[in-house]
C-alpha positions, 0 to 999 in steps of 0.5 A, a space after each residue: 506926221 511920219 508914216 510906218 514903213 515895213 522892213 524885213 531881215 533875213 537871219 543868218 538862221 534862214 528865216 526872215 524876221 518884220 516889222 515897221 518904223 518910222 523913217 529915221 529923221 535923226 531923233 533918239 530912237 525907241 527898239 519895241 518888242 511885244 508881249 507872247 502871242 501879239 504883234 507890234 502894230 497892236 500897240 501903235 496907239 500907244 507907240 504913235 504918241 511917242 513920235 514926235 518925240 523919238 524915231 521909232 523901230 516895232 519888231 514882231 518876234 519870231 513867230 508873231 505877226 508877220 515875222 517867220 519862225 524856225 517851225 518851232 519855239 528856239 528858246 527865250 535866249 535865241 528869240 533874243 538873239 535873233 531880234 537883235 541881230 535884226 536890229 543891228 541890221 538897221 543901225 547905219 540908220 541910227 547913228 549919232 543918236 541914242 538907242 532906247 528899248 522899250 518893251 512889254 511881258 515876253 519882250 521885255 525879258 527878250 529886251 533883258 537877255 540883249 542888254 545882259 549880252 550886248 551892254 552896249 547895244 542900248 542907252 536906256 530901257 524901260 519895260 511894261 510888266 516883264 515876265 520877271 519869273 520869281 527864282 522859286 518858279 523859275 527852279 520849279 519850272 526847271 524841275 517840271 522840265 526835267 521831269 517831262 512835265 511842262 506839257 502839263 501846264 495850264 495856260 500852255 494846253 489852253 493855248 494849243 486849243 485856242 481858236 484859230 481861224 473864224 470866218 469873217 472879221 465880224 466873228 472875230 470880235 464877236 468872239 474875242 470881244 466876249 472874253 474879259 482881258 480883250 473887252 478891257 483893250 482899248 478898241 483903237 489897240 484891239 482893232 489894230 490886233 486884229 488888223 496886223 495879228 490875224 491873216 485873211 484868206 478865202 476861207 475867212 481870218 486866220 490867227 498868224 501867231 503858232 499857237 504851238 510856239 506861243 504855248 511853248 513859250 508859256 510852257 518854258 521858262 527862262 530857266 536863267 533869268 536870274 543870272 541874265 538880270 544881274 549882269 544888266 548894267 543899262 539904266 533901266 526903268 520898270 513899270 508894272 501893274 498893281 493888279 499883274 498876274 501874282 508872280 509877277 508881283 512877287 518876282 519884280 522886287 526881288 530883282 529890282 531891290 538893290 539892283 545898281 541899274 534897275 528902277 522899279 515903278 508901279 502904277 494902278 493896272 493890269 499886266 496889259 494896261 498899256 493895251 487898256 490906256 495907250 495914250 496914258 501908257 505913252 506920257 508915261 514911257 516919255 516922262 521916265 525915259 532915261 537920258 544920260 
């Protein structure tokens, strides 16, 4: 079997941005991008049933993982940009084949904005449960903005009190373990959360994510979405959880519904199901790939 072998790029920005693929062996190749506060090797149970099949590219966005950030969240449509020019890094590697993105949540808009503004740049997608922001909240959102009242939002002051560091790998999963949306994670996936997600150092287990930039991200909408979505002219395939978080079973038929390039599936999960059933989660992303 492939082995993952790390890989880097420095962005025009300055800082570097990481990530791991398997080596190219001339099979169509998968570009991931993983959900807001994650990295990409959590979903390597889910990603490794795929390589026999497809070459694959994980990308930690900036920020997560082992990837850099600029100090502070640069906005929806630049973490795109810069992913995708980290990704343009390695296409010498993939010529000849055909290029596919694959994505969860926060990567899956992320995914969206690089097919909007490089048409080219994939054969296919098909993203897990995207952040598809219904248009009201999206206008809501962009109000609250305005008004200097984003730093209100619930789930964004949550997160910049999140626990940070813990002071051995057994608290770690004591405390995590303990709250629902990780004990549903199939262990293989949370144990490589753990592995790749969090630093250790004398003092214990650092989470590497910036807190702050993943409650920015939460805090600020992709006020645009609706215009970015339907200038998306790559065939691509939506898959979603029937028990998502609401607005996103609200926004995903409004986008899909008489979309010429966008398919809308959903199956029996939560907005982390490919976290809950990576195995399942794999035949699934196989056996809907776009191939044209």
């Amino acid at each position: 079997m492939q082995e993952l072998e790390s890989w880097q790029h420095t962005l025009d920005a300055g800082y570097t941005l990481s990530g791991w693929r398997t080596k190219p062996s001339g099979r169509p190749v998968i570009f991931f991008l993983h959900g807001n506060g994650l990295c990409s090797r959590a979903y390597w149970p889910m990603l490794r049933h795929l390589r026999q099949s497809y070459d694959l590219v994980l990308l930690d966005a900036p920020g997560h993982g082992s990837s850099e950030s600029a100090g502070s969240f640069q906005g929806w449509a630049n973490d795109a940009e810069s992913c995708y020019e980290a990704w343009q890094s390695l296409q010498a590697d993939y010529a000849g084949v055909s290029h596919h993105a694959v994505a969860h949540s926060y990567g899956g808009v992320l995914s969206t904005y690089i097919m909007a503004e490089h048409p080219d740049c994939f054969d296919s997608a098909l993203l897990l449960d995207p952040v598809y922001f219904p248009p009201s909240m999206l206008i809501t959102g962009w109000i609250a903005d305005l008004l200097g009242l984003v730093k209100y939002h619930k789930l964004s002051r949550t997160t910049q009190k999140r626990r940070i560091h813990w002071p051995s790998r057994e608290s770690v999963y004591e405390h995590l373990l303990a709250k629902r949306i990780y004990s549903r994670w199939d262990r293989e996936c949370f144990d490589a959360y753990v592995d790749y997600g969090f630093e250790e150092r004398a003092d214990g287990f650092h989470l590497r994510c910036d807190r702050n930039i993943e409650a920015k991200i939460f805090a600020t909408l992709p006020y645009d979405l609706s215009r970015i979505i339907s200038r998306v002219c790559t065939p691509c395939v939506i898959i979603s959880g029937d028990q998502s978080y609401d607005f996103v079973i609200k926004g995903l038929p409004k986008y899909c519904t008489g979309h010429d390039y966008l398919q809308h599936k959903v199956i029996s999960g939560g907005h982390n199901f490919m976290l809950d059933n990576p195995q399942d989660t794999a035949a699934l992303v196989h056996n809907n790939m776009v191939f044209s």
